[in-house]
Every structure is written in structure tokens, then in C-alpha cells.
C-alpha positions in Angstrom: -19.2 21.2 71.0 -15.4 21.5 71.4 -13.0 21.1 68.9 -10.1 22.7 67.1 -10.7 25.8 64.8 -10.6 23.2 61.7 -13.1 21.2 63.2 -15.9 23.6 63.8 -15.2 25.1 60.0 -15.7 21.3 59.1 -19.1 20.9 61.0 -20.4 24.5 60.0 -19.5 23.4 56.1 -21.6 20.2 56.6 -24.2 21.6 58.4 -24.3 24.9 55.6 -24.7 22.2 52.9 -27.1 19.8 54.7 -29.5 22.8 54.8 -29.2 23.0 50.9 -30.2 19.1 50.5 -32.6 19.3 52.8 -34.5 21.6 50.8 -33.7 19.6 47.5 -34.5 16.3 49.3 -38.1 17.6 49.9 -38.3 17.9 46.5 -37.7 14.3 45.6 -40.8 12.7 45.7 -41.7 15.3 43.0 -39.9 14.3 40.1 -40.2 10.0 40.8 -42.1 9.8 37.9 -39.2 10.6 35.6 -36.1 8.6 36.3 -33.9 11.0 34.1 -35.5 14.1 35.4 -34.8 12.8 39.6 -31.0 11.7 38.2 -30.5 15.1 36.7 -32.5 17.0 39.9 -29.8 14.8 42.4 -26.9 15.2 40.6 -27.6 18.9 40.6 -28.1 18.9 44.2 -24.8 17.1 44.7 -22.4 19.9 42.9 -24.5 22.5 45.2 -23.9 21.0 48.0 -19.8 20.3 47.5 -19.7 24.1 45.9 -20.8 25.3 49.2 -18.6 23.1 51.1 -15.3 23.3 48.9 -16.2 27.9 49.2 -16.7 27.3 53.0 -13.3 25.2 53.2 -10.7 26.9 50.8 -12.5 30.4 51.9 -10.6 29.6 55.3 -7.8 27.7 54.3 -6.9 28.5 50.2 -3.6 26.6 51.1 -4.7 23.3 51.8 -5.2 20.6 48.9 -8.6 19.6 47.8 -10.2 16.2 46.8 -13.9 15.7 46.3 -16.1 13.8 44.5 -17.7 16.1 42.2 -14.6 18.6 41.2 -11.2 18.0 39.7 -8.4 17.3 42.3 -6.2 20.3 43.4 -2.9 19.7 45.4 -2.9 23.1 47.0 0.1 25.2 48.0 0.9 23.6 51.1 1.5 20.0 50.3 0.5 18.3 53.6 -2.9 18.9 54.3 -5.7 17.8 51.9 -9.7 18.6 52.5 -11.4 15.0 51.4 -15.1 15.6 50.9 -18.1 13.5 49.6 -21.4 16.3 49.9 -24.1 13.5 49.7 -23.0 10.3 50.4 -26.0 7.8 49.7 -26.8 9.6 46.4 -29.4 6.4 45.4 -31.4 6.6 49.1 -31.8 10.3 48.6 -32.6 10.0 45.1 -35.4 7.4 46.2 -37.0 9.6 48.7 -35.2 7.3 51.7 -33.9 9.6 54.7 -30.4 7.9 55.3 -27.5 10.0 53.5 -25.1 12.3 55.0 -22.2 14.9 54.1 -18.6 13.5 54.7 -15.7 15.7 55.4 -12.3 14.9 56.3 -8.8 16.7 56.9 -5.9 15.2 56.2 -2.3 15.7 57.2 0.6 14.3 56.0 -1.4 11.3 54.7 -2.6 10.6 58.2 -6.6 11.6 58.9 -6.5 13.9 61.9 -10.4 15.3 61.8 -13.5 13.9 60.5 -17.1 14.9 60.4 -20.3 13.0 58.8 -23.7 14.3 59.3 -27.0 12.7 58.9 -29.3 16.1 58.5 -32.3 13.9 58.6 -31.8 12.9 62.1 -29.7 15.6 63.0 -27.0 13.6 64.1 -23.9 15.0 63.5 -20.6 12.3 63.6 -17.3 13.9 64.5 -13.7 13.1 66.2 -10.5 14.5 65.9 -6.9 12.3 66.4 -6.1 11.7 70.1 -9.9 13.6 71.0 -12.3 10.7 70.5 -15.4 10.3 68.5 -19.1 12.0 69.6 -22.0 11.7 68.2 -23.5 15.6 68.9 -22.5 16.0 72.5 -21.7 12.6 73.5 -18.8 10.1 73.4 -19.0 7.5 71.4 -17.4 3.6 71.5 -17.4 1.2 69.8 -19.5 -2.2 71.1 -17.9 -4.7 73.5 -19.7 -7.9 71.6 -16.5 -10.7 72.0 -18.4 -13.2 70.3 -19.4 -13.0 66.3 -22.9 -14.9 66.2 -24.3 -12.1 68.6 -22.6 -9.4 66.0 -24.7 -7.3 63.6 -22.6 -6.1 60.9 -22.8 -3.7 57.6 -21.7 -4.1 54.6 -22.1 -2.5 50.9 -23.6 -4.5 47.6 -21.7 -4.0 44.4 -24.2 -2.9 41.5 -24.0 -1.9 37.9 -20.5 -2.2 36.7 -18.7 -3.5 40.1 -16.3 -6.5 39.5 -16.5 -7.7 43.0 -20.3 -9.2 43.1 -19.0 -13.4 43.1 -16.6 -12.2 46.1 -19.0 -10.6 48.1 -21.8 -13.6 47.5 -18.5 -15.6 48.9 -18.8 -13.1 52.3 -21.9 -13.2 52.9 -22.0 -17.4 52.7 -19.4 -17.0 55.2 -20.7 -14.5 57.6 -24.4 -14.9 57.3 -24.7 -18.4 59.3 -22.3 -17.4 61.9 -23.7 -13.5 62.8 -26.5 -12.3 64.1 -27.3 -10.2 61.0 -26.5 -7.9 57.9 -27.2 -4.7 57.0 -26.8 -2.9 53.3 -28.0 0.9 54.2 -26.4 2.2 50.7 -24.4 4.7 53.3 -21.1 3.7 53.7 -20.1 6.9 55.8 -23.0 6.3 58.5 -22.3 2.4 58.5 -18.8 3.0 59.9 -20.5 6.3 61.8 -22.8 3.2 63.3 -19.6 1.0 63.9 -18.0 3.9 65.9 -21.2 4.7 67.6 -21.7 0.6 68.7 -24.7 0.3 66.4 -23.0 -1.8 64.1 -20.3 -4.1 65.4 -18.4 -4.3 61.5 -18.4 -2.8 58.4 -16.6 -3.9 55.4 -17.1 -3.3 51.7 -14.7 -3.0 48.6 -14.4 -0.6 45.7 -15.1 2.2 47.4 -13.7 5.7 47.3 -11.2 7.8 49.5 -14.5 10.2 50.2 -16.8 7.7 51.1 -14.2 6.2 53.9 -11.6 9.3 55.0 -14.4 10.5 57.7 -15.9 7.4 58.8 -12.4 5.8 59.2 -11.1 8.4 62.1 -15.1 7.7 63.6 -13.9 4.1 64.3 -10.8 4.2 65.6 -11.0 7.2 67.9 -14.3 5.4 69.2 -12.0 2.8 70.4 -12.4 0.2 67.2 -10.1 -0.8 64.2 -9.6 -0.5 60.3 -7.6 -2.1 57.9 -7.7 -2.3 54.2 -9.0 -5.7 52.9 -6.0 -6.5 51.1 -3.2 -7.2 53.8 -1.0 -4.0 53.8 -2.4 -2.1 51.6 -3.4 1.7 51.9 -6.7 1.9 53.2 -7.9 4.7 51.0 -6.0 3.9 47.6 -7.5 0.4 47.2 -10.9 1.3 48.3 -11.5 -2.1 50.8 -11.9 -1.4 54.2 -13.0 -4.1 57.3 -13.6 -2.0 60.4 -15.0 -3.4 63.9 -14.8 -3.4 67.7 -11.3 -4.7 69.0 -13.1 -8.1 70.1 -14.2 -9.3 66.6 -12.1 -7.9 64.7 -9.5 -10.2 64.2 -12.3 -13.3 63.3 -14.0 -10.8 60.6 -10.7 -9.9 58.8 -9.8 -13.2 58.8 -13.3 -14.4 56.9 -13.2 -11.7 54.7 -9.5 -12.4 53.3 -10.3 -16.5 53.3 -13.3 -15.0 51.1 -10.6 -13.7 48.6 
């Protein structure tokens, strides 16, 4: 696997942790019969795995700035270059005993995502691409699907749940998309979804309310495998609003536009 000396830290920081869910993962089933007791057991899990990560990360680079989803913010001494990390994204399929989460790590520089990694320990398939490189999947190149026409498309997509706000508008999407696509998909991953996008598995992704961790890898997937991203809300940042629309070159443009006539 080739990369840049920031990339291989990335992948051996994902891999490090992966090895540490793994082992908590197995011990899932275990605790099912107490909802409190599996919470407590994942959330634990979680800070181990981002400890690890965030040592493995600043060990190497102390200067660089820090966001993640379990630990405060730090800006770090050099200003532009910030570590974006989500250690298990998919928290409710691992906490259910289903084998579909990864780690998510980004680097970003000068508010531009340069590397990206997002790994799928249970079927070892580890996500990765670097600005003006391309996107692989392990050893091989990855692109994005060539599907022109959208009722042959399979697309992903993320439900809202608990307190979201955005349940009537995403009712609105899918009444828009369903009858005109050849499918969705709600995985609960949204790292892997656009990790499938880039890969050609999935031919779109959208979802809003999300968070800069759950989108900073899978983003530079996409569009080093060839395919495009934009932020739901015309011209808005991508990772501060949390709404993303990603998809092969060919569709693109007919998704985007569903999706903002959705509201």
C-alpha cells in the first residue's frame, strides 16, 4: 500500500484501534440482555478506541489540531492542519451485534481534506485516498459507478431517530426518490455508505444532520474515486451544516436537484 508518511500513520491508527473493537465487539452479544449495561460497555469501547487513535496521531504529529467525537476540540500549534476522527462510526449496529461499523480518520489542511481512511475491521476492507492519488479499497483502485440513468441507481441514505428535526423532510426524499430508483439503503454507517459510493456499490449517498467526523473521510473517498459532493444546502460548507449529497458524475445533478425540491 503506497501512500504519504501521514497516510500509513492514518491506516496503522485505524487498524491499532479496529483490533481493540474487535475484541469488544465479540463481547456484545454478552451483555444484550441489559440495554444500560451494552450502552455503558459501547460507549466504553468508543473512548478506547479514539484514545488509541488520538496517542497514535498527536504521538507523531503533537502540532497538528484535533477534533473527534469523544474528546474536547484542540486547535493545536500549527493552525492548518486538523486530525478529524470518529473511532466507531455505526455505534447502534455494533451495539446490536450487527458487523457493519468502521473507524474514520481524516487530515485536514487549510480547511481542504487532503487524506482519508475508513476501515471496516469486520471485512477487513480498509477505504483510503489521498488528494490528487485516488481512492483504493486495500490494493485496488476504486470508481465510482457509470449508471447515467437514476431508476437503475441504488442509493444510501441515513434515517433521522430520537431527537432529529429533519424526519417530515426526509419522508419528503424518499416519496421522491423511491418510485424513480432502483432502491434504498439505511446501513446506520454513514462513513462506509459514501466508502460504497466511491467504491461503485452505492451510486448516492445523502443524509442531513450529520457531523464533521462522520463525513471528513468518506468525502475525499468520493471524489478522488472520480464522483461528487456537495452540501444539501446550496453553498454551504459541507462539514459545518452536516448535509451532504454525494454520487457518480452522471446522476448527480438529478439527485441534488430532488433533494433541494424536497426542501
Amino acid at each position: 500500500m503506497q501512500g504519504s508518511a501521514n497516510l500509513n500513520l492514518m491506516i496503522k491508527a485505524a487498524r491499532k484501534a479496529a483490533r481493540s473493537l474487535v475484541k469488544d465487539f465479540r463481547e456484545v452479544e454478552n451483555l444484550q440482555v441489559s440495554v444500560k449495561g451494552a450502552g455503558d460497555f459501547v460507549s466504553r469501547a468508543d473512548i478506547a478506541a479514539e484514545r488509541i487513535i488520538r496517542e497514535e496521531l498527536m504521538g507523531a504529529r503533537p502540532t497538528y489540531g484535533w477534533l473527534g467525537e469523544e474528546s474536547a476540540p484542540e486547535p493545536g500549534s500549527d493552525p492548518t492542519r486538523r486530525w478529524i476522527v470518529d473511532p466507531l462510526d455505526g455505534t447502534t449496529n455494533f451495539l446490536h451485534g450487527l458487523p457493519h461499523w468502521s473507524v474514520s480518520i481524516a487530515l485536514e489542511h487549510k480547511g481542504s481534506i487532503v487524506s482519508g481512511v475508513v476501515y471496516d475491521p469486520c471485512k477487513d476492507e480498509m477505504f483510503w485516498a489521498e488528494k490528487g492519488i485516488g481512492a483504493f479499497m486495500n490494493d485496488r483502485r476504486m470508481r465510482v459507478s457509470g449508471r447515467r440513468d437514476m431508476d437503475i441507481c441504488l442509493f444510501a441514505t441515513g434515517i433521522p431517530f430520537g431527537t432529529k428535526r429533519t424526519l417530515p423532510t426526509m419522508l419528503g426524499d424518499l416519496a421522491r426518490l423511491m418510485p424513480g430508483s432502483a432502491g434504498l439503503r439505511r446501513w446506520g454507517t454513514a462513513s462506509l455508505d459514501l466508502a460504497y459510493v466511491a467504491a461503485g456499490r452505492f451510486d448516492g449517498f445523502w443524509e442531513r444532520e450529520l457531523q464533521p467526523w462522520d463525513l471528513a473521510a468518506g468525502l475525499i473517498l468520493v471524489r478522488e474515486s472520480g464522483g461528487m459532493t456537495d452540501a444539501l444546502v446550496p453553498g454551504a460548507d459541507i462539514l459545518a451544516s452536516g448535509g451532504v449529497v454525494a454520487a457518480n458524475a452522471e446522476v448527480f445533478g438529478a439527485l441534488s436537484r430532488t433533494l433541494r425540491d424536497a426542501g
